[in-house]
C-alpha atoms as one frame of an Amber mdcrd trajectory, in Angstrom:
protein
  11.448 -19.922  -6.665   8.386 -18.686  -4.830   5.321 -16.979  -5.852   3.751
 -13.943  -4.747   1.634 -11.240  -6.112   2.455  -7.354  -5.985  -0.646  -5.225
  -5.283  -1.041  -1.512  -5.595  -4.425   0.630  -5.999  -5.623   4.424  -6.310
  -9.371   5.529  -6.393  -9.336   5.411  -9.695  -8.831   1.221 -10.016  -6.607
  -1.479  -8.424  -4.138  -4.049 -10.193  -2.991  -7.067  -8.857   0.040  -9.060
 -10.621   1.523 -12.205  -9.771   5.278 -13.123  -9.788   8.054 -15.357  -9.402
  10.758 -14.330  -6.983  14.028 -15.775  -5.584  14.193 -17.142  -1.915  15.447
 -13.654   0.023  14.781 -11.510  -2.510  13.504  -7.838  -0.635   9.988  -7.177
  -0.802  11.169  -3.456  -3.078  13.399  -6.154  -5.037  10.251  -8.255  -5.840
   8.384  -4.600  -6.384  10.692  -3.736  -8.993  10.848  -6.998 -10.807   6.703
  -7.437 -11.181   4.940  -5.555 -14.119   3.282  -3.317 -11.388   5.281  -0.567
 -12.285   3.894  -0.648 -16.076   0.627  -0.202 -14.736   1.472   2.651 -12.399
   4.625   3.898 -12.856   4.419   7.024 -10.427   5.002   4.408  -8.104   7.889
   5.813  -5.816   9.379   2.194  -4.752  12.346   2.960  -2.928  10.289   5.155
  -0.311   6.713   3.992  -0.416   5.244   1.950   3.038   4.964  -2.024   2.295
   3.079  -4.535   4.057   1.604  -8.467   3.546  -1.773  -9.337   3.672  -2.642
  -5.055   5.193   0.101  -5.104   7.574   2.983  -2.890   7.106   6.381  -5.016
   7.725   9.664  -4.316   7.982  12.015  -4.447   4.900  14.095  -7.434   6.036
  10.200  -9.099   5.761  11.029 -12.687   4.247   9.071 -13.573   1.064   6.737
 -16.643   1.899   5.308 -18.550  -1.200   1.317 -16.759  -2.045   2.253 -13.504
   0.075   0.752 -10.996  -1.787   2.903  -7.246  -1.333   0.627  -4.378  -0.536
   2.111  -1.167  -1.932   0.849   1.710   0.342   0.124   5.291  -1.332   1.281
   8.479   1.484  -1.817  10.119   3.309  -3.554  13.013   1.667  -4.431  14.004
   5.081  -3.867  12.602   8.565  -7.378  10.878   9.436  -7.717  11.855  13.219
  -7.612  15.750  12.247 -10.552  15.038   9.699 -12.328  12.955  12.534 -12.069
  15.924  14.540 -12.852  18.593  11.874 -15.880  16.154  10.970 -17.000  16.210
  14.612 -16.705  19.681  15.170 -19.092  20.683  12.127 -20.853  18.715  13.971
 -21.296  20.380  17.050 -21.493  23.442  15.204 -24.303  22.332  13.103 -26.281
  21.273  16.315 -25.974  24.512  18.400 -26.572  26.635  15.654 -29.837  25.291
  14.296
């Protein structure tokens, strides 16, 4: 058995649980078998992004003993067009006064 912990957050607060998984299980396997989905259970596991430690891996990711699961919520909005909708208020804001 190994022993990881499943992580998910929103603005609104964070939650952290820790669990005991099989050697191979799947990191949406190990998802679904945590008591993360009791705290949030709009949780859409088969589709959401997963990573380790902030990096997104791939599904066949191997569970290592203390890996801790990041569950990833979609964008709102994609960040370079708010960089660039930021910047041009910007400019805006300086030639016009």
């Amino acid at each position: 058995m190994t022993i990881i912990e499943v992580a998910y957050a929103t603005p609104q607060r964070q939650k952290i649980v820790e669990c005991e998984v099989e050697a191979g299980t799947s990191l949406r396997d190990a998802v679904k078998s945590s008591t993360i989905l009791e705290y949030f259970p709009e949780i859409a596991v088969e589709t959401c992004d997963l990573g380790i430690f902030g990096k997104l891996v791939a599904p066949q990711y191997e569970l290592a003993e203390g890996d801790r699961i990041e569950i990833y919520r979609p964008l709102i909005a994609d960040p370079k067009e708010i960089r660039r909708q930021r910047a041009e208020m910007g400019l805006k804001t300086k030639k016009g006064g």
